[in-house]
C-alpha positions as CSV (number, residue, x, y, z in Angstrom):
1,X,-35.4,54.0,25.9
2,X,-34.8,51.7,22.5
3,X,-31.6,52.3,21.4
4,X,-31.3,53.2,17.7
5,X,-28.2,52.7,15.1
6,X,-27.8,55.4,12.0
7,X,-30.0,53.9,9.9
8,X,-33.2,54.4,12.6
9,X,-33.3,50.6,13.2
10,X,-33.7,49.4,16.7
11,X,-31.4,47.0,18.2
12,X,-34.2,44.1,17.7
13,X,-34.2,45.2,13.9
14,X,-30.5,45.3,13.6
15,X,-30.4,42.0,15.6
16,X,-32.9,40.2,13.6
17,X,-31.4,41.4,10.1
18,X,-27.9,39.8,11.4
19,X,-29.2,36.6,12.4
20,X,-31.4,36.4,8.9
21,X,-27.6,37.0,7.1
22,X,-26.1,34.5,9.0
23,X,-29.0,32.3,8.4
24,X,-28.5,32.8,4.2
25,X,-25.0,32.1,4.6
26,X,-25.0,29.2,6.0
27,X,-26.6,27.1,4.0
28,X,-24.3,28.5,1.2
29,X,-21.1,27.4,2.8
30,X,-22.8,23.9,3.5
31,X,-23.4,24.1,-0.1
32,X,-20.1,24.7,-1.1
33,X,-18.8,22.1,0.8
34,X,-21.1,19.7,-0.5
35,X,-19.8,20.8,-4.2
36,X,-16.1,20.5,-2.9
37,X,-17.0,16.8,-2.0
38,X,-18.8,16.0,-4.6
39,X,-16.0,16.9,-6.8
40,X,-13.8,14.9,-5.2
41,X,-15.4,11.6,-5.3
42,X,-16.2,12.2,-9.2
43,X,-12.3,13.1,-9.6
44,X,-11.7,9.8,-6.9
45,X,-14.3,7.7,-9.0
46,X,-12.5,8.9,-12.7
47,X,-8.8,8.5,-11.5
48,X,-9.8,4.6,-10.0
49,X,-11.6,3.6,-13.4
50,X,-8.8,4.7,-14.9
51,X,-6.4,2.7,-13.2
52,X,-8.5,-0.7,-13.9
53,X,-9.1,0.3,-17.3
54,X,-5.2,0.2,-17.4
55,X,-4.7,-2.8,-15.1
56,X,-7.3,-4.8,-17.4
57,X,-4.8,-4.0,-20.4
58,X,-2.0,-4.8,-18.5
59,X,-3.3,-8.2,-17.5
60,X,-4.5,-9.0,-21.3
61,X,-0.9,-8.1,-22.3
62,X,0.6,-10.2,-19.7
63,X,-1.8,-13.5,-20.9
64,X,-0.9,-12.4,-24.3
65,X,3.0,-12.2,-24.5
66,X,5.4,-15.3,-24.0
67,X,6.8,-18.1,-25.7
68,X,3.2,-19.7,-26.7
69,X,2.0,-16.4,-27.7
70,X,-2.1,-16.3,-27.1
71,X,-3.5,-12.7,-29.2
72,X,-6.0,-10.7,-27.1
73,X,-9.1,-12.2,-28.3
74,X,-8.2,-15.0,-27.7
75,X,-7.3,-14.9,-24.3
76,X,-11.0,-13.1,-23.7
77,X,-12.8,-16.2,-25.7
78,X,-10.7,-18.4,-22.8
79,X,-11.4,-16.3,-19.7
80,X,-15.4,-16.7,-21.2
81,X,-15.0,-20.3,-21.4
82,X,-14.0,-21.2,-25.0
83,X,-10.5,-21.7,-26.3
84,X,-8.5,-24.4,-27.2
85,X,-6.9,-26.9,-24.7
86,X,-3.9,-25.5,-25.4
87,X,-4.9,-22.0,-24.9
88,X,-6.5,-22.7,-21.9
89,X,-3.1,-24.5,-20.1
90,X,-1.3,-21.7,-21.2
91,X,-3.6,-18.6,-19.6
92,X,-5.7,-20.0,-16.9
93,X,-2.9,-22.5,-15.6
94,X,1.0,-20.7,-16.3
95,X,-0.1,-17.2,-17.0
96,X,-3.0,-16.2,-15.0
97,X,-2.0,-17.2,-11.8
98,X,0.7,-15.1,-12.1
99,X,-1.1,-12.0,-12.8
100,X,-3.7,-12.3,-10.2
101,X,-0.6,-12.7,-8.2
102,X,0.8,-9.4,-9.1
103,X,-2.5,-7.6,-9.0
104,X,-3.0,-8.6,-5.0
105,X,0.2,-8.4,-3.6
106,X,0.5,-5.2,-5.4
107,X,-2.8,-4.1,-3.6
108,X,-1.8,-5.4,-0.3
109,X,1.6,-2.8,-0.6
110,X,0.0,0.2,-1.9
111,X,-2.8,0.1,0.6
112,X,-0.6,-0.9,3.2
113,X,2.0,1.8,2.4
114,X,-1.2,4.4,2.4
115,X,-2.6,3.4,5.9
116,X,1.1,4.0,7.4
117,X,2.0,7.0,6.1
118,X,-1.5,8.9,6.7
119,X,-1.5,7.6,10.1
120,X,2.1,8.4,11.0
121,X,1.6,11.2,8.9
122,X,5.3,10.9,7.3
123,X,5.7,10.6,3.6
124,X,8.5,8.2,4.1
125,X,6.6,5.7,6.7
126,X,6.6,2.7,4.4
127,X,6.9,-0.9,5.3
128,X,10.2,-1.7,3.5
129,X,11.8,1.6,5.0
130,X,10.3,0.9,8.6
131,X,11.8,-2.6,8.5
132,X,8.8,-4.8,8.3
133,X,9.3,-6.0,4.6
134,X,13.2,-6.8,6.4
135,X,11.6,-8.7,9.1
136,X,10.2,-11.1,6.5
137,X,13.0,-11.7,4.3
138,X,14.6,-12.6,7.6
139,X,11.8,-15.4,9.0
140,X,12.3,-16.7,5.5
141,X,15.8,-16.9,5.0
142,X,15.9,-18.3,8.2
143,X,13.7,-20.7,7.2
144,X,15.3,-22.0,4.4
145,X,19.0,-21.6,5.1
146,X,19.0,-22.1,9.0
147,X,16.2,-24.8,9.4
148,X,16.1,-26.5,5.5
149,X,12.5,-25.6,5.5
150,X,10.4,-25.0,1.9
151,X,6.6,-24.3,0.7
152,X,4.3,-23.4,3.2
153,X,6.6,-23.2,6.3
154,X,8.9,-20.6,4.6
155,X,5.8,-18.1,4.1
156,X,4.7,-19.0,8.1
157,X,8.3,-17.8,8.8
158,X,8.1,-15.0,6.8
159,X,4.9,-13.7,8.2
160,X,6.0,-14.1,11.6
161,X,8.9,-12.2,10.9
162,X,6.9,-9.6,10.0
163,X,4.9,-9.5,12.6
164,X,8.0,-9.7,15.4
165,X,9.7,-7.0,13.7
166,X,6.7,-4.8,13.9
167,X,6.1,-5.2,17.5
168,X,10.1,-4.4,18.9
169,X,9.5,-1.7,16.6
170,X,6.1,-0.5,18.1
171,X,7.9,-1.8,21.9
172,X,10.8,0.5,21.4
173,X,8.7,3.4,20.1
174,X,6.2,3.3,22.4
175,X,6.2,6.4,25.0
176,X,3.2,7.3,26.5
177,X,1.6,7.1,23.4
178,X,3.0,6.6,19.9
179,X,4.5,8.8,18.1
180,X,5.0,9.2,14.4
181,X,9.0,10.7,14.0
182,X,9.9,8.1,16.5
183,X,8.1,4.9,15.2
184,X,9.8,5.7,11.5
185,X,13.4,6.1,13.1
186,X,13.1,2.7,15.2
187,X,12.2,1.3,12.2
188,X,15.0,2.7,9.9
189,X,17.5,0.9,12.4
190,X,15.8,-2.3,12.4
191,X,15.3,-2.4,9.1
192,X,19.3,-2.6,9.1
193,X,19.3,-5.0,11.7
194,X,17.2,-7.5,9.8
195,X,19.1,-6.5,6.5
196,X,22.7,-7.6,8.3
197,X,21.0,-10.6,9.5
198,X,19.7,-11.9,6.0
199,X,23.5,-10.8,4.7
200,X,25.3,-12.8,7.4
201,X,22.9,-16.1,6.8
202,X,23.0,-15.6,3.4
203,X,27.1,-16.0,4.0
204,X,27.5,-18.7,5.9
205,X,24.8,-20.7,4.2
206,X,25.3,-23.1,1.3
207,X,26.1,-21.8,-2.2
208,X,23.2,-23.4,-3.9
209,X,20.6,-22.7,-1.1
210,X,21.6,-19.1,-0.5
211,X,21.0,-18.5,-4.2
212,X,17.7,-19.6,-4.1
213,X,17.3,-17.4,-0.7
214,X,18.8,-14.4,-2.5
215,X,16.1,-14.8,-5.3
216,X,13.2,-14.9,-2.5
217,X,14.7,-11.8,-1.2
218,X,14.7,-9.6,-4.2
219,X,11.0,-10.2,-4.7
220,X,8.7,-12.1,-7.4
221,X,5.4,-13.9,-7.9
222,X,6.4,-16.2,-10.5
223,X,6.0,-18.6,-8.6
224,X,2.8,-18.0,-6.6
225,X,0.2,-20.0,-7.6
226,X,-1.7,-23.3,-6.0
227,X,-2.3,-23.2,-2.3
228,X,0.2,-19.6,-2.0
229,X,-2.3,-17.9,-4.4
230,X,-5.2,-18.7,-2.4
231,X,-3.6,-18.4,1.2
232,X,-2.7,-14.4,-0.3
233,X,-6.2,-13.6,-1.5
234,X,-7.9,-14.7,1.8
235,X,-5.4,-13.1,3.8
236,X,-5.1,-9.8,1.7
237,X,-9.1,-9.7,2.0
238,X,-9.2,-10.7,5.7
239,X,-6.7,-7.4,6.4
240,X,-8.3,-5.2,3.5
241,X,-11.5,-5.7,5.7
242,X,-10.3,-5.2,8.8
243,X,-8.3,-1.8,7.2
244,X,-11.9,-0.5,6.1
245,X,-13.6,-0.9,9.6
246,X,-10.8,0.7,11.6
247,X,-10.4,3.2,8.9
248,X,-13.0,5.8,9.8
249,X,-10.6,7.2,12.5
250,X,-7.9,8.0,9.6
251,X,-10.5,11.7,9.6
252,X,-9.7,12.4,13.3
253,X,-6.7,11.6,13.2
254,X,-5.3,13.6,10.4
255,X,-6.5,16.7,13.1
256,X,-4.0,15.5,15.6
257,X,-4.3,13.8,19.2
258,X,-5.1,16.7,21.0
259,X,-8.2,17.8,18.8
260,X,-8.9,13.6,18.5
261,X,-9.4,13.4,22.3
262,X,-11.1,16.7,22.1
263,X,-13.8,15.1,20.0
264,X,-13.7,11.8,21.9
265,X,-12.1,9.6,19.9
266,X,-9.4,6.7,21.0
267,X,-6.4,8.5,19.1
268,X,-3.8,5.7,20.3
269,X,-6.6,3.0,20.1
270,X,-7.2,3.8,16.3
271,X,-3.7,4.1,15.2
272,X,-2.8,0.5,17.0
273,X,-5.9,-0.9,15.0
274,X,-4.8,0.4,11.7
275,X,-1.7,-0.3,11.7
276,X,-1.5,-3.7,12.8
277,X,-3.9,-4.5,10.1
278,X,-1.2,-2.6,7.5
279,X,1.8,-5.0,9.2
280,X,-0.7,-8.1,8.3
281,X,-1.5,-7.0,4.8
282,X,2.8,-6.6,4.6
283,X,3.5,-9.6,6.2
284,X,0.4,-11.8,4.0
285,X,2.1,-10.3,0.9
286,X,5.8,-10.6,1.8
287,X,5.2,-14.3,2.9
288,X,4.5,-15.1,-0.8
289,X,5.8,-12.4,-3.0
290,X,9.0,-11.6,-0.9
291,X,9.4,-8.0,-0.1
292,X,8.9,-6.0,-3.3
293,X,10.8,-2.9,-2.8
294,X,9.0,0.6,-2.7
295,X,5.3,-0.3,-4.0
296,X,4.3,1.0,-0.6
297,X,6.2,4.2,-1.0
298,X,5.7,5.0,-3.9
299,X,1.7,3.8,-4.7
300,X,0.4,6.4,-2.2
301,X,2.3,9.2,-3.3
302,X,0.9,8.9,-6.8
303,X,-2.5,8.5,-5.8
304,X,-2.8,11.5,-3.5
305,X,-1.0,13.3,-6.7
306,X,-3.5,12.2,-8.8
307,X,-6.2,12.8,-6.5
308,X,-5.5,16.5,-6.1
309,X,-5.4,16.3,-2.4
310,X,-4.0,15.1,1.0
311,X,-6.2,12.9,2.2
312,X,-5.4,9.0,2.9
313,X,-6.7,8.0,-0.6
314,X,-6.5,4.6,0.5
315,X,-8.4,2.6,-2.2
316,X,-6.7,4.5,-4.8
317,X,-3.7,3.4,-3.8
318,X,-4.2,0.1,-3.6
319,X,-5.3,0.3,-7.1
320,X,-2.4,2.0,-8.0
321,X,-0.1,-0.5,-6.4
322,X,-1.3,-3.3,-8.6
323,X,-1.4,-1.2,-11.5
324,X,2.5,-0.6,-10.3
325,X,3.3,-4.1,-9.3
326,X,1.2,-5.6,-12.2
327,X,3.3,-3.6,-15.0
328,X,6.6,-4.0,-13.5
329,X,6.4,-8.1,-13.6
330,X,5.4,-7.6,-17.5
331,X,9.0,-5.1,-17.8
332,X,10.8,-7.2,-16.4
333,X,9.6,-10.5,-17.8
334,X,10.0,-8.9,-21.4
335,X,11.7,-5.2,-21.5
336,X,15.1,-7.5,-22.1
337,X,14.8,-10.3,-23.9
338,X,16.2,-13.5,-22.9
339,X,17.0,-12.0,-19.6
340,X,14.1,-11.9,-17.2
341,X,14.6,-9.7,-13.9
342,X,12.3,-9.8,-11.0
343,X,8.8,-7.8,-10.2
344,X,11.2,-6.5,-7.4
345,X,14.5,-5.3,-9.5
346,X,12.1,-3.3,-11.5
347,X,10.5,-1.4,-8.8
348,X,13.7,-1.0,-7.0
349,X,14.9,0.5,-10.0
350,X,11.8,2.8,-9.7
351,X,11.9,3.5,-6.2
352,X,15.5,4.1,-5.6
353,X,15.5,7.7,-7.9
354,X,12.0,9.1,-6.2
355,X,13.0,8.3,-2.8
356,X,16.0,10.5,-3.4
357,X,13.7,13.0,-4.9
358,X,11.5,12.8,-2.0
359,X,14.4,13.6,0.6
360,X,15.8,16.3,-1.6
361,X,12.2,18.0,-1.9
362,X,11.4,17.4,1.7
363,X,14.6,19.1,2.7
364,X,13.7,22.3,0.5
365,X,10.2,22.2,2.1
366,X,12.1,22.2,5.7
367,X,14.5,25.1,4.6
């Protein structure tokens, strides 16, 4: 006997018209998915132009202000090839440098700053708060005031410091796995461990040597040009490369360890990959920049704002970190005249009031 609903229809009929709906909707919702991407990478593609429309301006201001003042045109006809000797010292030789400087070291934060904190999945996972940007000021210091080292060998120290401090941290942390809470508190503590260290060399060392040591530590790339300049690009690129192979696991990983292994994936494995290659980018930049406070905090945090979403946003932020890092050297070169501050007083002076706000909003979320 065929069983019928109210309608009359069969079960068959009833059965074939559900499967026929389920068959229209489908290719609706992977429609309106495909829209919801879509619109994403055109807001992605607009909010990234726009930052190096605004990091091209920067830079032109930056070749353009100082004591031999170069207009704008004129430091394009240089960068084409024209210009006047003098011109040409000034920009390509004292001024340029400088700003490429700023641009990649302030890349190297932001993106380093977006890789830990989307795979710790902690707004306040950032290398200077974990204790890595510490660990560098330390190698160098060390460097300088403990061995009487300069150039090249201070960066080596500073990178290895880096590095060291990054793997007691991930040592300590490590239980069965690691874990995101855990790896930021370790980190908090040794980031005062390294900060005591740099304080007590910075005491017992000589007055004119430990001022020069205290003006590493604050952070700048005046100075960065030569050999430094090139040993940063290669190395940024180097760990900017290895960030976007081992970056297609940032997807799983954002569903959590259980659903990761579900799916197959190496949840551990991944998270290792990515962030040593964040500690290299850190340690490449803080070796030649010094540890510019809260680029890596704060670079993310606009770029996901900007982005209208949650997801890693990790070229964004790099471009937003050397928009950030880029247009603090030019405030602080000229904002007061006469009186020069470092790239890294500025963002400090940034950083300190939203890392409060950060805290006080992630308390309210909590409550």
């Amino acid at each position: 006997m065929t069983m019928q609903d109210a309608s009359g229809r069969t079960a068959p009929d009833v059965a074939a018209s559900e499967l026929a709906a389920s068959d229209a909707v489908e290719p609706d919702v992977a429609a309106l998915v495909g829209a919801v991407r879509a619109r994403r990478r055109r807001r992605a593609g607009f909010v990234i132009a726009a930052a190096l429309v605004l990091a091209i301006g920067i830079s032109l201001t930056a070749a353009s202000l100082g004591a031999a003042a170069v207009s704008p045109d004129r430091v394009l006809a240089v960068l084409l090839g024209q210009g006047e000797k003098v011109e040409r010292f000034v920009v390509l030789e004292l001024r340029l440098p400088r700003i490429v400087a700023a641009l990649v070291v302030g890349w190297a934060f932001g993106l380093a700053g977006a890789v830990f904190q989307s795979t710790l999945r902690n707004p306040l996972a950032s290398p200077d708060i974990l204790g890595i940007s510490s660990g560098a000021s330390l190698g160098a210091v060390w460097a300088m005031l403990g061995l009487g080292l300069a150039g090249a060998s201070v960066a080596g120290f500073a990178f290895a410091g880096g590095l060291a401090v990054a793997l007691v941290i991930w040592a300590t942390a490590w239980r069965q796995g690691l874990h995101g809470v855990r790896f930021v508190l370790v980190g908090v503590g040794m980031a005062y461990v390294c900060g005591a260290g740099v304080s007590w060399l910075l005491a017992r060392g000589d007055v004119r040597q430990a001022q020069a040591a205290l003006h590493w530590t604050v952070g700048s790339v005046a100075d960065v040009r030569g050999d430094d300049l090139a040993a940063l690009v290669v190395g940024v690129l180097l760990a900017s490369a290895a960030v976007a192979v081992a970056a297609r696991v940032l997807v799983v990983l954002a569903l959590g360890d259980d659903h990761a292994a579900s799916l197959g994936a190496r949840a551990d494995a991944g998270r290792v990959a990515l962030l040593l290659a964040a500690v290299a980018l850190v340690a490449v930049a803080a070796a030649v920049a010094g540890p510019i406070a809260f680029v890596a905090l704060i670079a993310p945090a606009v770029a996901r704002r900007l982005l209208g979403g949650g997801g890693a946003a990790l070229v964004a932020s790099g471009v937003m970190g050397a928009v950030l890092v880029l247009a603090a050297d030019v405030v602080g070169q000229f904002a007061i005249p006469g009186l020069p501050a470092p790239v890294g007083i500025v963002t400090g002076l940034i950083g300190a009031p939203y890392l409060i706000w950060l805290l006080a909003r992630t308390e309210r979320t909590r409550a």
